[in-house]
matplotlib code that plots the C-alpha trace (Angstrom):
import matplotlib.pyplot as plt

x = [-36.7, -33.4, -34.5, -33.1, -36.8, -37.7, -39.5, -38.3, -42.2, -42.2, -38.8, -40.6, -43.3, -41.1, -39.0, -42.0, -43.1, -39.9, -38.0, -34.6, -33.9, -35.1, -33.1, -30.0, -30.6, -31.4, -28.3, -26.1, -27.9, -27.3, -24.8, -21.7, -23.7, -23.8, -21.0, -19.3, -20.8, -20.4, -16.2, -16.0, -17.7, -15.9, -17.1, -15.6, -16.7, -17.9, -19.9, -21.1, -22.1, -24.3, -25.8, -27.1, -28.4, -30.4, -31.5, -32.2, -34.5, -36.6, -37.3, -38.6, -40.5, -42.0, -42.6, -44.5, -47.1, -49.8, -50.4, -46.4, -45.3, -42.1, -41.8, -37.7, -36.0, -35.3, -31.4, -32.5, -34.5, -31.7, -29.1, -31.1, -32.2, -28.3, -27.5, -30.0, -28.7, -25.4, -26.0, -27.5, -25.0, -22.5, -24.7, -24.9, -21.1, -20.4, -19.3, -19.2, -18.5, -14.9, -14.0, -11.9, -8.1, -6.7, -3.7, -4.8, -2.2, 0.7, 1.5, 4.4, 7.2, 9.9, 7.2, 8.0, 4.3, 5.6, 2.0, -0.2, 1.2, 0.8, -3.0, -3.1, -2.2, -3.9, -7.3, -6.4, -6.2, -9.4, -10.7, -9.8, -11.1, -14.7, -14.3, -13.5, -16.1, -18.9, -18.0, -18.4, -21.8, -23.2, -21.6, -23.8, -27.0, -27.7, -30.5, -32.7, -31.3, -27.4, -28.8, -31.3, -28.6, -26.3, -28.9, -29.6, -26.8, -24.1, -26.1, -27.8, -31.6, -34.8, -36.7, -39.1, -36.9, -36.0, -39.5, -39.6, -36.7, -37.3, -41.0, -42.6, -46.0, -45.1, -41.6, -42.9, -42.8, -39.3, -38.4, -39.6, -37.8, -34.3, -34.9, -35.1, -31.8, -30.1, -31.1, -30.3, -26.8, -26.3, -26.9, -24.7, -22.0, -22.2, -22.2, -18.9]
y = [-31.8, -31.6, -29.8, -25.9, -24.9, -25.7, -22.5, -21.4, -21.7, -25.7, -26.1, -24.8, -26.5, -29.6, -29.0, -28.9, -32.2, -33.2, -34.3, -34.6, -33.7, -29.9, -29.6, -30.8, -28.2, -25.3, -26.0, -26.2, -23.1, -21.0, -21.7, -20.5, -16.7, -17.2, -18.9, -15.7, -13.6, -15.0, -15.0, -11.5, -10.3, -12.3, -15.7, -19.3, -22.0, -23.8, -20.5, -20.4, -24.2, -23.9, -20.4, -21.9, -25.6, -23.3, -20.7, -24.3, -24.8, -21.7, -22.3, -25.9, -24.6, -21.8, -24.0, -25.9, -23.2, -23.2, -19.0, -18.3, -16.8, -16.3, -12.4, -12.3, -14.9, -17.7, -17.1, -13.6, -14.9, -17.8, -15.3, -12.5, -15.2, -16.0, -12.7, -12.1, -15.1, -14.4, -10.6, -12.3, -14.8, -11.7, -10.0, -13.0, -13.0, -9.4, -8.7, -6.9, -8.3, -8.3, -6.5, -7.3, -6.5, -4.0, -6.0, -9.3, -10.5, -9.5, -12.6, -11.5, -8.7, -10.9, -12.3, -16.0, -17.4, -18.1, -16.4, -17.9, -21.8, -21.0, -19.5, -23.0, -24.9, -22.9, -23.9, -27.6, -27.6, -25.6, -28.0, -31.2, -30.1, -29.0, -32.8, -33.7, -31.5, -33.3, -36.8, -36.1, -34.3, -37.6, -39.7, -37.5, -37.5, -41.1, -42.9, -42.8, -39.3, -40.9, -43.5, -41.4, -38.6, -41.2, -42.7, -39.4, -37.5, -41.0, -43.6, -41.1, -42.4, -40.8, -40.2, -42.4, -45.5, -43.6, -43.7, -47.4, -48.5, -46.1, -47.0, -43.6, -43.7, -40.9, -39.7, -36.3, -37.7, -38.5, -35.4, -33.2, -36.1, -35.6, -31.7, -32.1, -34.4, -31.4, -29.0, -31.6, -32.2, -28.5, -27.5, -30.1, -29.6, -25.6, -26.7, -28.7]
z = [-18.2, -19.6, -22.8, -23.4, -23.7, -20.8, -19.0, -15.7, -14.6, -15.6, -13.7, -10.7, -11.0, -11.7, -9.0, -6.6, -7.2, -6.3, -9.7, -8.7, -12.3, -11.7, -8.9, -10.7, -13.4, -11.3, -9.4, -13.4, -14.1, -11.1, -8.6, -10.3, -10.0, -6.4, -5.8, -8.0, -5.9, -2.4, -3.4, -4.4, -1.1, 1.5, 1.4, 0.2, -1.9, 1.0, 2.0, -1.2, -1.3, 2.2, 1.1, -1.7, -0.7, 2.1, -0.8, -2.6, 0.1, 0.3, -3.2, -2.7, 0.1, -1.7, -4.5, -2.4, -2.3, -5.1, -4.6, -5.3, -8.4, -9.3, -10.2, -11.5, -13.0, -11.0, -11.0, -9.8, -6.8, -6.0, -5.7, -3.9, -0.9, -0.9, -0.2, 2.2, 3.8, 3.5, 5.5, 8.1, 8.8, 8.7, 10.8, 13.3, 12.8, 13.8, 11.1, 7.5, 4.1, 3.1, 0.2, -2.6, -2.5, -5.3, -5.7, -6.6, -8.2, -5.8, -4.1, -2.2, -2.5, -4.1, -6.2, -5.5, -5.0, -1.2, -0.3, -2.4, -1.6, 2.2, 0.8, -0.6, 1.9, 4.6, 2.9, 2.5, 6.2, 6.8, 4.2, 5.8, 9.1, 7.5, 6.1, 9.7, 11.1, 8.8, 9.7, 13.5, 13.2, 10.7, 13.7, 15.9, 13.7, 14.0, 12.4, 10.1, 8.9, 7.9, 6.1, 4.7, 3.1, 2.5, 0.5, -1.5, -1.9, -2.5, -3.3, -5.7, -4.8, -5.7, -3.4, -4.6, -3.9, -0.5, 0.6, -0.7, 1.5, 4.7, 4.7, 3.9, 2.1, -0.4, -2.0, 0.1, 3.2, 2.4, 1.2, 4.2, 6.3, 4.3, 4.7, 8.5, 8.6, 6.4, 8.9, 12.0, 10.5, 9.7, 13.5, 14.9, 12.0, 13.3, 16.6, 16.6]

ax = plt.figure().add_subplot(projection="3d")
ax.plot(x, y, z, "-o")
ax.set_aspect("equal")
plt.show()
């Protein structure tokens, strides 16, 4: 899995059986592209990070489905679900993407930075209370589903040894169980 010559059609395929290995290396190959492109029209990291753990998703799910074939490259099809994602949640929003500003580098007029650290400090705060944000809506999820992501995503378990602890009979029942806790937690994190 971790070879260079690995083909984008084995990666899928590899992904749908739910290697967690093929996941990791989809997300090395192509989240800095949408990540890129969510900050240049409007978005955040954090943005960026939701847009493409849902475009993650559709991918699994479409994986999933023995008739689908992947007709672009698979950094092509990532990044076009992100955007169509991303439009909509504008749309939802009420609102359009943000362009760029010309002046990029112009801080302030006396050129002291004093923009850019209140910039800085601005999103440590909007940081902290996303932080905040998530801890109350895992509070609110309750259980199986915190133990669950906890398990996955800091633990670092398969989901083979998920299913083992949580009693599942297959790693896929796990899976499909983790995907409703993500979509459970990102309801009540949107929510809050």
């Amino acid at each position: 899995m971790q070879s260079p010559t690995t083909t984008e059609h084995e990666l899928l395929t590899a992904l749908a059986s739910g290697q967690r290995a093929a996941t990791e290396q989809i997300y090395r190959q192509n989240y800095r592209i949408v990540s890129g492109w969510m900050i240049k029209n409007g978005g955040n990291e954090n943005d960026a990070a939701d847009l493409f753990q849902e475009a993650m998703v559709v991918l699994y799910n479409k994986a999933q489905d023995p008739d689908f074939r992947l007709t672009s490259s698979m950094s092509t099809y990532l990044l076009a679900v992100s955007k169509n994602l991303w439009y909509k949640k504008l749309q939802k929003q009420s609102r359009e993407p943000v362009a760029l500003l010309d002046n990029m580098g112009n801080d302030d007029e006396d050129g002291s930075g004093g923009t850019a650290y209140n910039d800085d400090i601005s999103i440590h705060h909007e940081r902290e209370a996303h932080f905040e944000q998530l801890d109350n809506a895992l509070d609110q999820l309750g259980e199986p589903c915190r133990s669950i992501l906890k398990a996955y995503y800091h633990q670092d378990k398969s989901m083979q040894e998920i299913a083992a602890d949580f009693g599942y009979t297959n790693p896929d029942n796990a899976k499909t169980q983790k995907y409703k806790c993500l979509a459970r937690l990102r309801k009540l994190f949107y929510q809050s």
